[in-house]
C-alpha positions in Angstrom: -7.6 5.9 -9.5 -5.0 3.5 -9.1 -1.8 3.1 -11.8 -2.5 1.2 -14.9 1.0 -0.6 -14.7 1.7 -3.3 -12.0 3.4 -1.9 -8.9 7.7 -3.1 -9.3 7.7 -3.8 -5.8 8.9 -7.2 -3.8 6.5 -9.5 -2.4 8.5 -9.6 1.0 9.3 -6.2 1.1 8.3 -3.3 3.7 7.1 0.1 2.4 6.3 3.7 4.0 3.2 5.1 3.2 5.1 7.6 0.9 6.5 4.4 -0.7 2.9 3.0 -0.9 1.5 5.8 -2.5 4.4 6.1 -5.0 4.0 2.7 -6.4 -0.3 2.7 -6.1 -0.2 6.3 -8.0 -2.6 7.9 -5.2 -2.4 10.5 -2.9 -2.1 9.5 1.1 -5.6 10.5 1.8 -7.1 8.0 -0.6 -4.6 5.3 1.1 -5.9 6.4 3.9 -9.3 5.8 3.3 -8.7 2.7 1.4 -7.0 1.3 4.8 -9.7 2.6 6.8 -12.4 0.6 5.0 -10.5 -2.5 5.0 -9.6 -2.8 1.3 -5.6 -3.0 2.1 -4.0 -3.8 5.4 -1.3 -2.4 6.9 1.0 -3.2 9.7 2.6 -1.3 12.1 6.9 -0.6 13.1 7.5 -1.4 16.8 10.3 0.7 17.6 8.1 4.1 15.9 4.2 2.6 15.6 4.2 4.0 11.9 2.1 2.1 8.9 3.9 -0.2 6.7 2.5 -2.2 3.4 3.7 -5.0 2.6 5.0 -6.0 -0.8 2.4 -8.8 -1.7 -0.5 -6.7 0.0 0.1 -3.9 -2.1 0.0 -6.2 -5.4 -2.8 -7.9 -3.7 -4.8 -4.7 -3.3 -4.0 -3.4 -6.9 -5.3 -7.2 -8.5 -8.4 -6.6 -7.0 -8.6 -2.9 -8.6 -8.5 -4.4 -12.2 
């Protein structure tokens, strides 16, 4: 279940997965899942290939929760 209150995060920001989960109020195997069935995209770091969300994904993806 996501978090009742509206992520305080910046539209143009970059976030971890830790970070992600923080502000969404789920655990990283739920993010996980959610990214694997295409209801939030992520992007990827060059320099170390790890998964980022960006700011206005992650307020996109919890808009579409309510």
């Amino acid at each position: 279940m996501v978090t009742a209150t509206e992520p305080q995060v910046a539209p143009t920001g970059r976030y971890t997965v830790k970070q992600t989960c923080e502000h969404l109020g789920i655990h990283r195997n739920t993010l996980r899942r959610y990214t694997e069935e295409g209801h939030i995209k992520c992007s990827f770091r060059r320099e170390t290939a790890r998964k980022i969300y960006l700011g206005k994904e992650i307020l996109r993806f919890w808009n579409s929760q309510l």
